[in-house]
C-alpha positions as CSV (number, residue, x, y, z in Angstrom):
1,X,4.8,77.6,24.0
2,X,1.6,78.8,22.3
3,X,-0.1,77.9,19.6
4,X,-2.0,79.5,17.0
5,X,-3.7,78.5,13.9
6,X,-4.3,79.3,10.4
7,X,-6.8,78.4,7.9
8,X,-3.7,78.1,4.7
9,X,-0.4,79.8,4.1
10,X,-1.8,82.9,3.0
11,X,-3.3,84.0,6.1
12,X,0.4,82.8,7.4
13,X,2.3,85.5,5.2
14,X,-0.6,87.5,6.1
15,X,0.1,87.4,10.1
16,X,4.1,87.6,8.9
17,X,3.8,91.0,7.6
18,X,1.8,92.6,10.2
19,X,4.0,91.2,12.7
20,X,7.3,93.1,10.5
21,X,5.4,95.7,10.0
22,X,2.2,96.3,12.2
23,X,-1.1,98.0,11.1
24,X,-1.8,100.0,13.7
25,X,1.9,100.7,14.5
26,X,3.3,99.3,17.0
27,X,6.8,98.0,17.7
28,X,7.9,96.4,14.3
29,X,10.0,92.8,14.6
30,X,13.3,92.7,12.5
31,X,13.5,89.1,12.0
32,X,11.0,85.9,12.3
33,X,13.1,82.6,12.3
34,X,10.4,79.3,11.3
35,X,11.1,75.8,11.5
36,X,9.5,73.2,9.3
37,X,10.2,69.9,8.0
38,X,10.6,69.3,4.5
39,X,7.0,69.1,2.9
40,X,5.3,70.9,5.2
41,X,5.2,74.4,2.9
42,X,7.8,76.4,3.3
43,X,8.5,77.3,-0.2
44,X,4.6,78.2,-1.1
45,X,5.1,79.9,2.3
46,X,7.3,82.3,1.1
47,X,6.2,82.8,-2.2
48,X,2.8,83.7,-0.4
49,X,5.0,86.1,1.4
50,X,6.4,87.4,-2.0
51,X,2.8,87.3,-3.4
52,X,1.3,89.9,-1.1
53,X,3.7,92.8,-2.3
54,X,3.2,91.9,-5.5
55,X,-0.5,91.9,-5.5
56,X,0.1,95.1,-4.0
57,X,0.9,96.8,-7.3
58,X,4.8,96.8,-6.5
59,X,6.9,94.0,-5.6
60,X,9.0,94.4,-2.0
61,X,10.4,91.4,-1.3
62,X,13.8,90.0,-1.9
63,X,13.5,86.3,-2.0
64,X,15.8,83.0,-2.1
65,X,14.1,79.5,-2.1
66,X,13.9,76.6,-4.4
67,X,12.7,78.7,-7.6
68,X,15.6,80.8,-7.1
69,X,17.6,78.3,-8.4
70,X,15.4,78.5,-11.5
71,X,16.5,81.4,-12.7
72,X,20.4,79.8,-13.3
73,X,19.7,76.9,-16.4
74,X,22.8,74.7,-18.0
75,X,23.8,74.5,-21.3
76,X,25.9,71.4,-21.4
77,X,27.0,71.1,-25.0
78,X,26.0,68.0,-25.9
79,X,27.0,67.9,-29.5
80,X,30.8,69.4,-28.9
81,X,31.2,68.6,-25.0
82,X,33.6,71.6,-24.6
83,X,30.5,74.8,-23.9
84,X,29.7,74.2,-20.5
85,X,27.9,77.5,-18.7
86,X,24.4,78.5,-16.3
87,X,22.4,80.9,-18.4
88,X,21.1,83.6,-16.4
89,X,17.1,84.1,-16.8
90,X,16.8,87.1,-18.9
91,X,14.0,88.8,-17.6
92,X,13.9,88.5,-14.2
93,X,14.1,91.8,-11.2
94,X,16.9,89.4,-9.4
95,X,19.4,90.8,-11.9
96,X,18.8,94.1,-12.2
97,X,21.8,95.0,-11.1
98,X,23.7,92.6,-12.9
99,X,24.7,95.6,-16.1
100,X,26.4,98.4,-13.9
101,X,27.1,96.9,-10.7
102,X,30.4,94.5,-10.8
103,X,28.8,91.4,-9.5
104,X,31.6,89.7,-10.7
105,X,34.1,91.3,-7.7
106,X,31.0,91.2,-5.3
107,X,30.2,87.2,-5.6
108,X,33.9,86.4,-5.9
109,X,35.1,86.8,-2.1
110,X,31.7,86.1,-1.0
111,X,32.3,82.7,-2.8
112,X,35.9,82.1,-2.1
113,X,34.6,81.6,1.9
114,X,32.9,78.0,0.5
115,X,34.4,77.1,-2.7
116,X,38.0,76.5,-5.0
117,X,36.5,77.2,-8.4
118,X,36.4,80.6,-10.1
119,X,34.1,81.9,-12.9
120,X,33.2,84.8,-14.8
121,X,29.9,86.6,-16.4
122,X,30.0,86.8,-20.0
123,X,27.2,88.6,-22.3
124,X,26.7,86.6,-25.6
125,X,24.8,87.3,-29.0
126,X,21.9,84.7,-30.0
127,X,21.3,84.9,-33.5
128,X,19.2,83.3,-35.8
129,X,20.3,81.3,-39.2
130,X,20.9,84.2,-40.8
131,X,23.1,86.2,-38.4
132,X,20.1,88.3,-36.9
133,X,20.5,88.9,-33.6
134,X,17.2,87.7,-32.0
135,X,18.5,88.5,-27.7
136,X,21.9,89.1,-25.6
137,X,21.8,87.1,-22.7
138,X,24.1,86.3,-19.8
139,X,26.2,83.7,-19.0
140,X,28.5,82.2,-16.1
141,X,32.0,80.3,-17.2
142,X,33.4,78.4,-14.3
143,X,37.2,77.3,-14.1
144,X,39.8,75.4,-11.6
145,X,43.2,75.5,-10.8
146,X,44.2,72.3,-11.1
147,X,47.4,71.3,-9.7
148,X,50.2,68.6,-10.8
149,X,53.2,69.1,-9.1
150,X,55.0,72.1,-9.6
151,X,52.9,73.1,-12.5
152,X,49.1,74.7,-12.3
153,X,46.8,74.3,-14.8
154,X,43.5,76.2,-15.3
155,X,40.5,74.5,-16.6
156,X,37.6,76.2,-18.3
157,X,34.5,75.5,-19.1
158,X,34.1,73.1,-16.2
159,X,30.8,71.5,-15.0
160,X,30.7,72.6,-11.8
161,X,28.4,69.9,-9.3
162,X,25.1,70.3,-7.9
163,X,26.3,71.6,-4.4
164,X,28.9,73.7,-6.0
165,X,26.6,75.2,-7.9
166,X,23.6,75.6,-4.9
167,X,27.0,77.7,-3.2
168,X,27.6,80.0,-6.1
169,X,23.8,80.8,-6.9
170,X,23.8,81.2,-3.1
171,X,26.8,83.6,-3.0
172,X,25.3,85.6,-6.1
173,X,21.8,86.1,-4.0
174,X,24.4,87.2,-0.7
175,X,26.4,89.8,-3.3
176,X,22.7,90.7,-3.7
177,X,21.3,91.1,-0.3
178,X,24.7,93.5,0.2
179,X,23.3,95.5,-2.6
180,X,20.1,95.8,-1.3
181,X,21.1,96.7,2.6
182,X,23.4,99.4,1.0
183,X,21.0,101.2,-1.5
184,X,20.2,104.3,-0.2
185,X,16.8,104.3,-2.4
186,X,18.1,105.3,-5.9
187,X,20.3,102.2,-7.0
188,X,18.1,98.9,-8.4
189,X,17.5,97.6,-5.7
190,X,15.5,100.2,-4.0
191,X,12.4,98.3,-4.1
192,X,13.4,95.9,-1.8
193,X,11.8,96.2,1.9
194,X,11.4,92.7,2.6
195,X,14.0,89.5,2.9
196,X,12.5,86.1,2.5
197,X,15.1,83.4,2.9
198,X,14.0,79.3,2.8
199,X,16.8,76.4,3.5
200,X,19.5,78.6,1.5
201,X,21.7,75.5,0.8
202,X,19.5,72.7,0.4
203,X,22.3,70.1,1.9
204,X,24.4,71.8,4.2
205,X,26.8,69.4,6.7
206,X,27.5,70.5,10.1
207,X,30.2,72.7,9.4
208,X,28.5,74.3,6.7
209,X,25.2,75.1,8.4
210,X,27.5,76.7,11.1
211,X,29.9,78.9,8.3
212,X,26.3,79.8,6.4
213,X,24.5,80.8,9.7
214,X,27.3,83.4,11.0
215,X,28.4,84.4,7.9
216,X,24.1,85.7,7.1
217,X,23.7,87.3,10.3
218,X,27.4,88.9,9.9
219,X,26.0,90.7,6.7
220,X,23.4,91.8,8.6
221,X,25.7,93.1,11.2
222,X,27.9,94.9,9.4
223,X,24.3,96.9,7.2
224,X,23.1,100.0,9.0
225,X,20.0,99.6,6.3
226,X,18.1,97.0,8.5
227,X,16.0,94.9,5.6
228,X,12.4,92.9,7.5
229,X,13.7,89.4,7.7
230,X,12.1,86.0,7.5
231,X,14.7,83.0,7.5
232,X,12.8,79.4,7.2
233,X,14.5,75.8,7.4
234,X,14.1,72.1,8.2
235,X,17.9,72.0,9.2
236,X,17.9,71.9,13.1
237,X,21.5,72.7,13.8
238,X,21.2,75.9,11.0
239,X,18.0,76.7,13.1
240,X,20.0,77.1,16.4
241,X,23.1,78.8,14.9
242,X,20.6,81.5,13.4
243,X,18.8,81.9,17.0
244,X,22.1,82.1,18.6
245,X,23.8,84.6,16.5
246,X,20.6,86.8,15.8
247,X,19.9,87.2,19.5
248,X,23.2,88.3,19.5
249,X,23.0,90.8,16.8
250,X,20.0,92.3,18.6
251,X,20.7,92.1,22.4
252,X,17.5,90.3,23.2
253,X,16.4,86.5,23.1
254,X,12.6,88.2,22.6
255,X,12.3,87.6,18.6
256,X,9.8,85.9,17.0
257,X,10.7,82.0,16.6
258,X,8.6,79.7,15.6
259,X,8.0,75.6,14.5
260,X,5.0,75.3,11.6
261,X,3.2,72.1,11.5
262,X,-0.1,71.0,9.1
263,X,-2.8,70.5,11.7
264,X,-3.9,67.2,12.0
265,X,-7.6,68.0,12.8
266,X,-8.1,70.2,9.6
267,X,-6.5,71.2,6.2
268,X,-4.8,74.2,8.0
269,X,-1.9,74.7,9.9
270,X,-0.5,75.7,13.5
271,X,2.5,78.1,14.2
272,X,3.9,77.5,17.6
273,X,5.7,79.9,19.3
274,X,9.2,78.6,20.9
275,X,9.8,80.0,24.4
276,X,12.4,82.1,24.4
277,X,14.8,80.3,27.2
278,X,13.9,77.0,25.4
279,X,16.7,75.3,23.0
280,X,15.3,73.9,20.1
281,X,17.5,70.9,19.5
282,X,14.8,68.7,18.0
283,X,15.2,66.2,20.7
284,X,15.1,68.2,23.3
285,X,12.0,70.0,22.3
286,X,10.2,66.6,21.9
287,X,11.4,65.3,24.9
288,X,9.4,69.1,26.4
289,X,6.7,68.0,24.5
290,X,6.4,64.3,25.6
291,X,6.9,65.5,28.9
292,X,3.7,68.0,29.0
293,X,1.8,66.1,27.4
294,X,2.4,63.0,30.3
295,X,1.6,66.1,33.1
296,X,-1.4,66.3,30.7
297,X,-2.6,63.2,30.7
298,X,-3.0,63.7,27.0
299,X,-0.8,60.6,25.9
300,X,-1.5,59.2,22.7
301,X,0.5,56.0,21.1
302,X,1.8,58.2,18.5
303,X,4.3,59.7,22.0
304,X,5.9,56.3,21.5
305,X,7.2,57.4,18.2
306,X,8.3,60.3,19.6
307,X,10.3,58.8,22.9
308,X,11.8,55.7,20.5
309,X,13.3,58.5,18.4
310,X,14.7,60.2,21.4
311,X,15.9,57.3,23.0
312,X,17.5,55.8,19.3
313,X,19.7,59.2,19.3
314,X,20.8,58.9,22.8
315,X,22.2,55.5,22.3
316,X,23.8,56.7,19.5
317,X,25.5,59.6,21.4
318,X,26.4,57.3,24.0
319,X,27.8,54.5,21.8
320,X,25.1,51.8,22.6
321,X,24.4,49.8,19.4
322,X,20.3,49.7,20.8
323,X,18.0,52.2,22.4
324,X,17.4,49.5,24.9
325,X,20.3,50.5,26.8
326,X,18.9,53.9,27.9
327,X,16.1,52.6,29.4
328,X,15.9,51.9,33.4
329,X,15.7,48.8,34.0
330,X,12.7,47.9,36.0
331,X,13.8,45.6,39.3
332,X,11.2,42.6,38.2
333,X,12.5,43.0,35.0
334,X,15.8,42.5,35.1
335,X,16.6,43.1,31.1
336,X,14.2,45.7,30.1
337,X,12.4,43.2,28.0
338,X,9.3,44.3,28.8
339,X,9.8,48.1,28.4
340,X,11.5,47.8,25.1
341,X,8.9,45.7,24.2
342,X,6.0,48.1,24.7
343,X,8.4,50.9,22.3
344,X,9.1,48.4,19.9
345,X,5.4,47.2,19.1
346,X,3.8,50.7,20.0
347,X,6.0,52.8,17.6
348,X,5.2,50.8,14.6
349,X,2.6,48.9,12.6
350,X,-0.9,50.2,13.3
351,X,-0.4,53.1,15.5
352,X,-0.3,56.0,12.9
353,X,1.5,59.3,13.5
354,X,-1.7,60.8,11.9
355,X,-4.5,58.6,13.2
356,X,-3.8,59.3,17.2
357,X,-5.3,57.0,19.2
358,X,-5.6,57.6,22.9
359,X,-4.2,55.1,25.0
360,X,-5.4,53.5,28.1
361,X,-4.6,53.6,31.9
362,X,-2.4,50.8,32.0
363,X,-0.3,51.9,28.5
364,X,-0.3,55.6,29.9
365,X,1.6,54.0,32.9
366,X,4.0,52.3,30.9
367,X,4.9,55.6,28.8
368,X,5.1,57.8,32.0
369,X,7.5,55.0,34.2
370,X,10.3,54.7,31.2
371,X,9.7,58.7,30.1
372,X,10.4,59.5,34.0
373,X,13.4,57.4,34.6
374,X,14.7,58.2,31.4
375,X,14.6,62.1,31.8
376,X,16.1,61.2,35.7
377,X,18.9,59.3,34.8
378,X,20.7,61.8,31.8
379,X,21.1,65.1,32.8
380,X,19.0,67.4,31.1
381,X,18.0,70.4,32.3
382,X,16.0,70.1,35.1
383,X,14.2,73.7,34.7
384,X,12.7,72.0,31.4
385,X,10.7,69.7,33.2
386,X,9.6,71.8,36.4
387,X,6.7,70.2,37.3
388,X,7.8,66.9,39.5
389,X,6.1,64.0,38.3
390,X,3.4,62.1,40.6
391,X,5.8,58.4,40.3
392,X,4.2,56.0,38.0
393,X,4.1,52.4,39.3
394,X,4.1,50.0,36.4
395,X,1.2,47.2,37.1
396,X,2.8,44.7,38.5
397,X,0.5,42.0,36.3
398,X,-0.3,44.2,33.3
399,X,0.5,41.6,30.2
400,X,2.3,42.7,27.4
401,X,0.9,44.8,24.6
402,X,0.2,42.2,21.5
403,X,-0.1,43.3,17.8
């Protein structure tokens, strides 16, 4: 892995568009794939992105993150409870093709993949107290089959919920992105040369983040008009669908795939490049991570955060009701007591994720014998952790840590 940093996220989207699109030429990526937990600026990220083009003196870039969803308001009829319908924001490029283009019949099979309600675009008249028009705007009706026996009933003018409607204002940026792959430089989308995507569906279960992943990349498949691609997310399994399925769609595992983190030494940030033959099942990359960093010597008491959190979700895989029960238990210490003890009072209170503090000989021993057994006794991959380890010998009369 390597790591590079960056003073703020505008020298970020700066590096992100030479590496699409390099100056001098050389060969030009096709997709970048970030992770990033929640917080860490993926949506400011991408509106960076989207900033540059725009700065520019023409905006390029086709974008979906959380002020997408702005652009789609509720009126709710509160007076007469029977109006229900998202507004559509009257101004904005996202639509342009909105007048000409059918987006009914293109979001309708796109949504009919995730969802059992229907709906339909309407264009209304505002007017004013004296029947002037002031604007038309559009608006989006949703409906349901409902069913009671052997009679169906359609309801309209339903309030569709929150996920429901994160899938439809989802589908209607995918009808989009079709659009966009398919102009052939004279239809309304023609400006379009970039794709930013951030965390699509904000709370996507397993079987979602699988049917969203494929179903993105098939799009891309099946579009000759290959669109520059950045795709960022804190969802780990929607991460490793993408990575599959892209190398896939490319032939190669050599794309650009990356983890952004704030740096803890300044205000800026480091982007660090995942190997390539590396999965990035957030475990197993920490349990890379810890590992290096105990060839290193570089062990800090904020790894015990780390190895607690690895060794909590393999208990849980395994059925155990405490992470105590994946670690090896030490011959003069029959129970574990000891070891779980060091996790338990080095993984909370003072010992800060963001204050590291270095820890000492005997402590580093401690963290390497229960990291070293651990990683022995489940079978991981071995060619993850290539470098044997010299064995640690826990001090025979080394106390206890206290708090």
């Amino acid at each position: 892995m390597s790591t590079t940093p960056f003073t703020d996220l505008n020298a970020l989207a700066a590096h992100f568009r030479n590496e699409l699109a390099p100056t001098p030429p050389q060969a030009p990526k096709k997709f970048i794939l970030l992770y990033a937990y929640n917080g860490t600026g993926k949506t400011r990220l991408s509106t960076a992105f989207k900033d540059i083009g725009k700065q520019a003196g023409q905006p390029d870039t086709l974008y979906f993150n959380a002020f997408t969803e702005d652009l789609f308001s509720w009126y709710n009829d509160l007076d007469g409870d029977s109006e229900r319908y998202l507004i559509l924001h009257p101004s904005s490029n996202f639509f342009a093709g909105l007048e000409e283009l059918e987006m009914d019949t293109r979001i309708r099979p796109l949504l009919q993949r995730y969802a059992d309600f229907d709906f339909r675009i309407d264009k209304v008249e505002e007017k004013d107290t004296d029947g002037k028009l002031i604007r038309e705007k559009r608006i989006v009706r949703f409906s349901r089959d409902v069913i009671a026996g052997s009679t169906t009933t359609t309801v309209d003018n339903i309030k569709i919920s929150r996920g429901e409607e994160n899938i439809f204002i989802w589908c209607f940026f995918l009808a989009i992105l079709q659009l966009a792959m398919d102009d052939d430089g004279t239809g309304p989308y023609k400006w379009v040369k970039n794709i930013y995507i951030d965390d699509p569906i904000s709370s996507l279960d397993e079987h979602n983040a699988i049917v969203v992943a494929n179903h993105l990349v098939q799009l891309f498949r099946d579009t000759p008009n290959q669109l520059k691609t950045v795709i960022s997310t804190h969802h780990i399994l929607f991460f490793n669908v993408l990575s599959n399925e892209i190398k896939n769609l490319l032939s190669t595992r050599d794309f650009p795939q990356y983890c952004l983190n704030r740096s803890r030494t300044n205000s800026g940030y480091n982007l660090v490049r995942q190997k390539a033959d590396t999965p990035f099942f957030h475990h197993v990359a920490s349990l890379v991570n810890l590992y290096e960093a105990a060839q290193s010597d570089k062990i800090h008491t904020h790894h015990f955060n780390t190895l607690r959190s690895i060794l909590e979700k393999t208990a849980v895989f395994h059925g155990y009701g405490h992470f105590s029960a994946c670690i090896k238990k030490d011959p003069k210490d029959a129970d574990g007591i000891l070891h779980q003890r060091f996790i338990d009072l080095l993984s909370h209170g003072k010992y800060s994720l963001y204050e590291p503090t270095e820890m000492g000989d005997e402590t580093r021993d401690y963290f390497r014998t229960i990291l070293y057994e651990f990683v022995k006794n489940y079978p991981f991959n071995p060619t993850l952790f290539p470098s044997p380890p010299t064995p640690a010998v826990t001090p025979a009369s080394a106390p206890a840590p206290t708090t």
